[in-house]
C-alpha positions, -999 to 999 in steps of 0.1 A, spaced: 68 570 244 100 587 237 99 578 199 61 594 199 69 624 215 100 630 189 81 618 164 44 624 167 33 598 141 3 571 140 29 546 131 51 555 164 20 561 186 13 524 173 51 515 185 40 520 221 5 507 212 23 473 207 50 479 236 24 476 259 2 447 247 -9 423 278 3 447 306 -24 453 334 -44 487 328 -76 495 350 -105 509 339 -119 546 355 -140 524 377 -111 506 391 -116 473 368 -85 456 355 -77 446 320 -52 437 295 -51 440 257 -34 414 232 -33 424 196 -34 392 170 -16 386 136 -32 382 106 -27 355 79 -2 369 68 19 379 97 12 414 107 -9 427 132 -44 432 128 -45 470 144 -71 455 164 -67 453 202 -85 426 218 -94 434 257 -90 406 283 -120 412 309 -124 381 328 -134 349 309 -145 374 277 -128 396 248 -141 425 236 -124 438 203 -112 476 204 -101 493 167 -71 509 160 -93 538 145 -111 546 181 -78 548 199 -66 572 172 -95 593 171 -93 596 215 -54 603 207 -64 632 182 -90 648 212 -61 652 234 -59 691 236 -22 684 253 -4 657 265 -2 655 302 -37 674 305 -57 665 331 -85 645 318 -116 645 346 -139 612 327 -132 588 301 -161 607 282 -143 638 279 -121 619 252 -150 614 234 -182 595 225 -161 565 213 -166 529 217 -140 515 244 -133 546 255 -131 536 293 -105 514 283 -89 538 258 -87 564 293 -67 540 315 -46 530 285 -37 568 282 -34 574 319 -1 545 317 9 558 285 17 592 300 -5 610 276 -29 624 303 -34 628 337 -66 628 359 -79 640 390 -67 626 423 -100 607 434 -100 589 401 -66 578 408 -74 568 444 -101 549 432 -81 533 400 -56 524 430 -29 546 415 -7 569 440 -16 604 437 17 620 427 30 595 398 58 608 382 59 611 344 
């Protein structure tokens, strides 16, 4: 996150994407899940998270994370619902990922129920 915040880019914002590939995120309603993101034929990644939920996948794209990213009106913000990113696909997801990341914060019964302590420090 240090990297993005020096350098704002999509290609260091995809730095910490990558960084945090199959740690344990949970969901606004308190679900947890993980993210993997695959290689391609030929070698690189596929900018394509793929969410681990229990015995299924569901596939997020790079482009949905970038577009909740760009409806960030400041970092550190607190964000009340996953919605308020956006009407995007995944978004739930997307929420708790930014919630880790450091990008936003939210309000203290979402963190109670998420299980996270109330007063987290950046």
């Amino acid at each position: 996150m240090k990297r993005w915040r020096d350098e704002p880019t999509e290609e260091s914002f995809w730095g910490v994407v990558l960084a945090y590939a199959e740690v344990k995120f949970k969901t606004y309603s308190g679900l947890p899940f993980s993210y993997e993101i695959k290689k391609g034929r030929n070698g690189e990644y596929s900018k394509e998270l793929w969410i681990d939920r229990r015995e299924k996948s569901k596939s997020l794209a790079w482009s949905s994370v970038l577009l909740a990213l760009n409806n960030i009106k400041k970092v550190g913000e607190v964000v009340n619902r996953p919605k308020a990113l956006g009407d995007i696909r995944g978004v739930t997801y997307i929420y708790g990922m930014f919630y880790r990341f450091g990008l936003i914060d939210m309000p203290d019964e979402v963190k109670e129920k998420m299980g996270h302590p109330k007063d987290r420090k950046k």
